[in-house]
N, CA, C, O and CB atoms as a CASP TS submission, in Angstrom:
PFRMAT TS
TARGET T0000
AUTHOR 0000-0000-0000
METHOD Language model
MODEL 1
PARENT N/A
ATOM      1  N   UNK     1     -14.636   8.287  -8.023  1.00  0.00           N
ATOM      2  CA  UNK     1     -14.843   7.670  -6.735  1.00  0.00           C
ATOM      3  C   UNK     1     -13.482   7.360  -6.134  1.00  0.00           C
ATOM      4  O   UNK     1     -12.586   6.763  -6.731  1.00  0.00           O
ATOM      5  CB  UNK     1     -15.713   6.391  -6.855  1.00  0.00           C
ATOM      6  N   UNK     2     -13.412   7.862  -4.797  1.00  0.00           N
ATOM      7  CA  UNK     2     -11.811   7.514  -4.071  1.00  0.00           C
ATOM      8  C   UNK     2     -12.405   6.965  -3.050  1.00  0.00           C
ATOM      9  O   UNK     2     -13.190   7.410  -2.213  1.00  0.00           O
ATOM     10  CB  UNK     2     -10.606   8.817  -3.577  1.00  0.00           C
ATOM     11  N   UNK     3     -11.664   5.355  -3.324  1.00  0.00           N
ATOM     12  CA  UNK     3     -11.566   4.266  -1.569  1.00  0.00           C
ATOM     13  C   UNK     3     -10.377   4.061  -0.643  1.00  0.00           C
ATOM     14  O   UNK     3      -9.311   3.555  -0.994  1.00  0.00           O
ATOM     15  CB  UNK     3     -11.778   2.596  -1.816  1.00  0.00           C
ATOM     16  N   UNK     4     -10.624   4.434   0.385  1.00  0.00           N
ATOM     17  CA  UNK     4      -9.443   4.225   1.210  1.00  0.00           C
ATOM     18  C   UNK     4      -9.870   3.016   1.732  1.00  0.00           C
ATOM     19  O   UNK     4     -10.570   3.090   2.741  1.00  0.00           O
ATOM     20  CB  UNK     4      -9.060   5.325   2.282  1.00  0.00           C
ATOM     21  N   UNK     5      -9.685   2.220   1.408  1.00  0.00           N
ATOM     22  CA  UNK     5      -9.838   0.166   2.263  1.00  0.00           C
ATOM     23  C   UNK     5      -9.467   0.236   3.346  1.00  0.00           C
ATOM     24  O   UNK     5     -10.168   0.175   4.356  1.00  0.00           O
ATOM     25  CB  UNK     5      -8.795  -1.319   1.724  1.00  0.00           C
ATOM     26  N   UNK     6      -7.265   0.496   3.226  1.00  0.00           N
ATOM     27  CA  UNK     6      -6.324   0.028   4.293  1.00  0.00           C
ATOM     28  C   UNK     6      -6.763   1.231   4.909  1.00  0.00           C
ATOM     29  O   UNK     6      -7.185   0.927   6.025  1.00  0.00           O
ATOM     30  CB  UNK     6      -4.637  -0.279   4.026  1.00  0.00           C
ATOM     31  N   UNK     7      -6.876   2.613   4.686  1.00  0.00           N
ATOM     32  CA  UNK     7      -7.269   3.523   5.783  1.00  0.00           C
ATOM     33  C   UNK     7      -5.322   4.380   5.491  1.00  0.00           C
ATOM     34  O   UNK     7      -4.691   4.917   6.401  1.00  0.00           O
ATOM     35  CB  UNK     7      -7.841   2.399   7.794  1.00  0.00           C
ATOM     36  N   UNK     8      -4.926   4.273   4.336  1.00  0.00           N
ATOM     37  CA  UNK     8      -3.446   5.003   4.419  1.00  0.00           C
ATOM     38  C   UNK     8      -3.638   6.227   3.720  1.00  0.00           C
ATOM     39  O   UNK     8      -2.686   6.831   3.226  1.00  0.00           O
ATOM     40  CB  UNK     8      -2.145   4.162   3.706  1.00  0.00           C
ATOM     41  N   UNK     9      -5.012   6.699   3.637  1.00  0.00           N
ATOM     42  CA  UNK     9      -5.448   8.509   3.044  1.00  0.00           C
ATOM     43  C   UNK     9      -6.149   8.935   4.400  1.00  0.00           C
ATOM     44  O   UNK     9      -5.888   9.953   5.041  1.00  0.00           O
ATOM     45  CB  UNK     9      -6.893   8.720   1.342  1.00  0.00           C
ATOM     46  N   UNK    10      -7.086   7.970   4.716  1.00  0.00           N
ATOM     47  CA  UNK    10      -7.919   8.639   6.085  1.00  0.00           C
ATOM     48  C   UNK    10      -7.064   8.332   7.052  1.00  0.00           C
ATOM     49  O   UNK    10      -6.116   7.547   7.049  1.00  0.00           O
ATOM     50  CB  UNK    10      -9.476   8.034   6.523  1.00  0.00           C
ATOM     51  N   UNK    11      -7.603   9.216   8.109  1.00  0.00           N
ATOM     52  CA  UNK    11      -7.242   9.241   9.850  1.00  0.00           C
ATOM     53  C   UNK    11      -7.948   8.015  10.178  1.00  0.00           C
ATOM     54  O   UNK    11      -9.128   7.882   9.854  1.00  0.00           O
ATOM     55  CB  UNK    11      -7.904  10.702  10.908  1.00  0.00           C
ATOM     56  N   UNK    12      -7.118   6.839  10.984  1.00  0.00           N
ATOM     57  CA  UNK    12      -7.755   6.283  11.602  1.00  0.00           C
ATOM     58  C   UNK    12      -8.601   6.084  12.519  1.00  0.00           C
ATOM     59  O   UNK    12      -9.651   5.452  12.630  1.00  0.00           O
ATOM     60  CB  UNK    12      -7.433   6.039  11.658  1.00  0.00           C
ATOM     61  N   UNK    13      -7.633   7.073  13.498  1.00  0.00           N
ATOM     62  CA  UNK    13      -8.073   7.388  14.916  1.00  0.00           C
ATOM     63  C   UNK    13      -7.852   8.580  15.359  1.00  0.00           C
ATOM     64  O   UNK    13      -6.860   9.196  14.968  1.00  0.00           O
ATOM     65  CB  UNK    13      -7.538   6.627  15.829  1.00  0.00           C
ATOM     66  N   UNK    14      -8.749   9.134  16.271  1.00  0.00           N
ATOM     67  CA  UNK    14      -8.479  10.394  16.411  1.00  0.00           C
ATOM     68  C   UNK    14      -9.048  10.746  18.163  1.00  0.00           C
ATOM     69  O   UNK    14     -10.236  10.545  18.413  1.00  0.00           O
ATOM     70  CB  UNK    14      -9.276  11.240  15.072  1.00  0.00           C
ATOM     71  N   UNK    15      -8.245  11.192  19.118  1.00  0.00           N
ATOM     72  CA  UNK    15      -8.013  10.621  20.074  1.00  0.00           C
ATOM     73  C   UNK    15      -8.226   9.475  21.260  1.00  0.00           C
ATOM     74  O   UNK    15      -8.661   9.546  22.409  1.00  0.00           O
ATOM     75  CB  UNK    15      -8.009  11.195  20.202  1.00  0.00           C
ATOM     76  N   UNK    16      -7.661   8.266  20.355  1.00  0.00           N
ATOM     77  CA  UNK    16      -8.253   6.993  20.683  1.00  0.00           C
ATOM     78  C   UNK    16      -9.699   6.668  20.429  1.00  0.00           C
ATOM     79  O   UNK    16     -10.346   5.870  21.107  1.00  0.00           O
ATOM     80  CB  UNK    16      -8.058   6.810  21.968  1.00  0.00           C
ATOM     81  N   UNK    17     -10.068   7.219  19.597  1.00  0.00           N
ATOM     82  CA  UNK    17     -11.359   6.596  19.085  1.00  0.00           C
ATOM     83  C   UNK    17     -11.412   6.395  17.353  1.00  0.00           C
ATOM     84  O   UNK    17     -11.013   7.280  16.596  1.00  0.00           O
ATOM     85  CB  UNK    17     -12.633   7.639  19.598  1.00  0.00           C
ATOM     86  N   UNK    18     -11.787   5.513  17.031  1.00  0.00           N
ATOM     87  CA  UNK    18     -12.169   5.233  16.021  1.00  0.00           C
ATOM     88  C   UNK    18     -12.411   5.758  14.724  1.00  0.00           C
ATOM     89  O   UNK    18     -13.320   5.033  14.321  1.00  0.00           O
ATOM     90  CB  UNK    18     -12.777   4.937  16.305  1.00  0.00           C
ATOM     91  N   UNK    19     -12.114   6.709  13.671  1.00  0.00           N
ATOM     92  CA  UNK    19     -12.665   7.444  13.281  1.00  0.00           C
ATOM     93  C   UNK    19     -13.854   6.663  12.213  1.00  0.00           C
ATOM     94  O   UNK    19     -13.710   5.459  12.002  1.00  0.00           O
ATOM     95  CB  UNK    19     -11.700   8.357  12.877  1.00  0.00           C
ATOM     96  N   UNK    20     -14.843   7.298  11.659  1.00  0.00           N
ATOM     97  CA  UNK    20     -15.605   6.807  11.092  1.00  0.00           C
ATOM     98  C   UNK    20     -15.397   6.247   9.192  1.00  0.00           C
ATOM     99  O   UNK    20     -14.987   7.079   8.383  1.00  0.00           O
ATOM    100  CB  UNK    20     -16.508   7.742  11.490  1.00  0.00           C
ATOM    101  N   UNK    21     -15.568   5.534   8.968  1.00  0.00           N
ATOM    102  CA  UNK    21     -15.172   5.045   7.275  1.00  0.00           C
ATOM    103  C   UNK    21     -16.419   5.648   6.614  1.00  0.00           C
ATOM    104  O   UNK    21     -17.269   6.143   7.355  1.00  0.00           O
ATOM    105  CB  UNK    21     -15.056   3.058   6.886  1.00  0.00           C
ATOM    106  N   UNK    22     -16.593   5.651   5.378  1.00  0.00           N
ATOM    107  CA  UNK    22     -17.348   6.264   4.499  1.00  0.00           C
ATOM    108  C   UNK    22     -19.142   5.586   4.956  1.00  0.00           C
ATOM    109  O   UNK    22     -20.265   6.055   5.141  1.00  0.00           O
ATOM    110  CB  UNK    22     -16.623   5.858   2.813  1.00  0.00           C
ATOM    111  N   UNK    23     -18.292   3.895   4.967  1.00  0.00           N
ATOM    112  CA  UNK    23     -19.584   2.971   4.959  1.00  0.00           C
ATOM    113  C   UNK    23     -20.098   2.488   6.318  1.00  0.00           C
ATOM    114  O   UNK    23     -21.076   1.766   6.509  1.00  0.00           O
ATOM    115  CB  UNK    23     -19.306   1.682   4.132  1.00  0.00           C
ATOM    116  N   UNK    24     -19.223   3.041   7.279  1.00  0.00           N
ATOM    117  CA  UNK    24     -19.578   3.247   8.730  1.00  0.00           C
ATOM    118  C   UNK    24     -20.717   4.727   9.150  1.00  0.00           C
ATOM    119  O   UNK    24     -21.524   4.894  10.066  1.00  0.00           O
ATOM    120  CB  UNK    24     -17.962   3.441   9.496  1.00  0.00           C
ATOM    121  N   UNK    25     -20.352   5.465   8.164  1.00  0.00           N
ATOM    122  CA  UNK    25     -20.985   7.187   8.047  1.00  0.00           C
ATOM    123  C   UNK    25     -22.417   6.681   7.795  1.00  0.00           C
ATOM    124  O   UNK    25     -23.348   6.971   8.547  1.00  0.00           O
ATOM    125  CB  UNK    25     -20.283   8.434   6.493  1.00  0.00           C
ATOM    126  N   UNK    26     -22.575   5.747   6.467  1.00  0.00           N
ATOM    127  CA  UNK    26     -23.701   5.418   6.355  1.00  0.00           C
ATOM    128  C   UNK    26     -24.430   4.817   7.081  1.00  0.00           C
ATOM    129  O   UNK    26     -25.526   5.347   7.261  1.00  0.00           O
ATOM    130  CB  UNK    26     -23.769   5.032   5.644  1.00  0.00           C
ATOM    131  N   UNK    27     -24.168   3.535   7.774  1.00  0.00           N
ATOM    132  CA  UNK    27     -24.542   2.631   8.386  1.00  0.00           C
ATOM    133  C   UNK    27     -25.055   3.229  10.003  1.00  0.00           C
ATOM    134  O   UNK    27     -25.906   2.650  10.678  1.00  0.00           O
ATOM    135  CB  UNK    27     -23.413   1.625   8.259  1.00  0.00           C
ATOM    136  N   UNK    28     -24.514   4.184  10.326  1.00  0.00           N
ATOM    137  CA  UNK    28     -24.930   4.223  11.311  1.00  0.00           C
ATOM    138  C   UNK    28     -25.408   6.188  11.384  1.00  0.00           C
ATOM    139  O   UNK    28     -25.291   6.990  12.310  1.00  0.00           O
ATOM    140  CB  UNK    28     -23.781   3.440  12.296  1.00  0.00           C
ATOM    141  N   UNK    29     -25.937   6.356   9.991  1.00  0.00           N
ATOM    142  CA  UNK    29     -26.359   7.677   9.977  1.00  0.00           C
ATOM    143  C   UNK    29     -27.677   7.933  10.266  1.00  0.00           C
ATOM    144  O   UNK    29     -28.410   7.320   9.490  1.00  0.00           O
ATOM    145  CB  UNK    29     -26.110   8.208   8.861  1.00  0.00           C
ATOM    146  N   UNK    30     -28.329   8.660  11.154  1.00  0.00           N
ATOM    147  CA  UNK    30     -30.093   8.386  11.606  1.00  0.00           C
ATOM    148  C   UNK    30     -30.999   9.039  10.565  1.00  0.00           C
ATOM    149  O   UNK    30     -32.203   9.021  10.822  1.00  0.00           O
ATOM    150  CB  UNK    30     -30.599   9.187  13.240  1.00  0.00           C
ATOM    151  N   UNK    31     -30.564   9.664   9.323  1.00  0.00           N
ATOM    152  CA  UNK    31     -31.458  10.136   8.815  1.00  0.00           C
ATOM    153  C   UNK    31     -31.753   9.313   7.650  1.00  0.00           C
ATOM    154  O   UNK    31     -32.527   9.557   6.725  1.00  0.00           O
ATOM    155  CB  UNK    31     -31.244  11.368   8.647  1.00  0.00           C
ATOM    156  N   UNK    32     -30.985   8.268   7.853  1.00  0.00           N
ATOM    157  CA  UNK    32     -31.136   7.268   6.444  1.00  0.00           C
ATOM    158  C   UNK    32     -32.040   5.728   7.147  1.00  0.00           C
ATOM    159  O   UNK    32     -31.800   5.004   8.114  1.00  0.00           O
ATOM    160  CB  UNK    32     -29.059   6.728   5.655  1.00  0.00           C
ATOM    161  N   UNK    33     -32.924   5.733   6.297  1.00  0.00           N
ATOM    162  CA  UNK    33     -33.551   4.601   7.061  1.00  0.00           C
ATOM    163  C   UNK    33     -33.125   3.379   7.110  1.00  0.00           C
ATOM    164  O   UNK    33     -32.008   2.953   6.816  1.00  0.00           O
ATOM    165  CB  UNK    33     -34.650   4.411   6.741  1.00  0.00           C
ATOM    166  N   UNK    34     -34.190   2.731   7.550  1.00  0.00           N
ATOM    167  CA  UNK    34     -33.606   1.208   7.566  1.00  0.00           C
ATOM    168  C   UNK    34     -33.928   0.144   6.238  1.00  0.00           C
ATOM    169  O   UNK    34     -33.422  -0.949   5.986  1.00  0.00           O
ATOM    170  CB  UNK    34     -34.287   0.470   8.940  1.00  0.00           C
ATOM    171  N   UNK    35     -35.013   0.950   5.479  1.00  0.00           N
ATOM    172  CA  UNK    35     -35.504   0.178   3.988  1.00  0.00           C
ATOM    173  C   UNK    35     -34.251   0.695   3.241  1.00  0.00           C
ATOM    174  O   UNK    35     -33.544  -0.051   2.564  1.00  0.00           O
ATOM    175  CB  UNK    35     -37.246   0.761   3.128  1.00  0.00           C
ATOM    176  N   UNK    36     -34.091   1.607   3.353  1.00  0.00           N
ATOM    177  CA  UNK    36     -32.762   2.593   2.509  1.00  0.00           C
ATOM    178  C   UNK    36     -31.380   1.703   2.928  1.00  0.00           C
ATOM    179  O   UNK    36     -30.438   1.556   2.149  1.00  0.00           O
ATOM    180  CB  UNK    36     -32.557   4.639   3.287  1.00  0.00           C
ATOM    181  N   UNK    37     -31.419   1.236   4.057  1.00  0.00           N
ATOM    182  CA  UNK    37     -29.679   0.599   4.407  1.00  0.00           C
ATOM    183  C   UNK    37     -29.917  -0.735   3.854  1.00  0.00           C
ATOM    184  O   UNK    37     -29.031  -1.310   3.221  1.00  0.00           O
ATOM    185  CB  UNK    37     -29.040   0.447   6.346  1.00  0.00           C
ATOM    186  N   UNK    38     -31.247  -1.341   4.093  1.00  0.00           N
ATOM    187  CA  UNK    38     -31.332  -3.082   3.068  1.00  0.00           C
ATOM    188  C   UNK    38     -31.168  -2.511   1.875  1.00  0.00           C
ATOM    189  O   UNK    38     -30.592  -3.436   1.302  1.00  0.00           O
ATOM    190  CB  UNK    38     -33.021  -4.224   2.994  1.00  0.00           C
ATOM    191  N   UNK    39     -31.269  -1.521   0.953  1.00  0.00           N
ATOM    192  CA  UNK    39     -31.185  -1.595  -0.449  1.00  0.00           C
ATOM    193  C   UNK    39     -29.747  -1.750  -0.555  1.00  0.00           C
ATOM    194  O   UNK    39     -29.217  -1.857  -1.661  1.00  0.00           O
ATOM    195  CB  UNK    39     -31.792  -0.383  -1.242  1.00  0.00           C
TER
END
């Protein structure tokens, strides 16, 4: 398992927007439900 926390392996931003974190990917992915994101 590899975590980037501070974000000094991933792209932060990518032209002025935000790029997405692992647990941002999840959180706001539509095929994963919402019983699935409380677990």
């Amino acid at each position: 398992i590899i975590t980037d926390f501070d974000m000094t392996l991933s792209r932060f931003s990518y032209k002025g927007k935000r790029c997405p974190t692992c647990h941002n990917i999840i959180d706001n992915c539509k095929l994963v439900t919402d019983e699935c994101r409380k677990k």
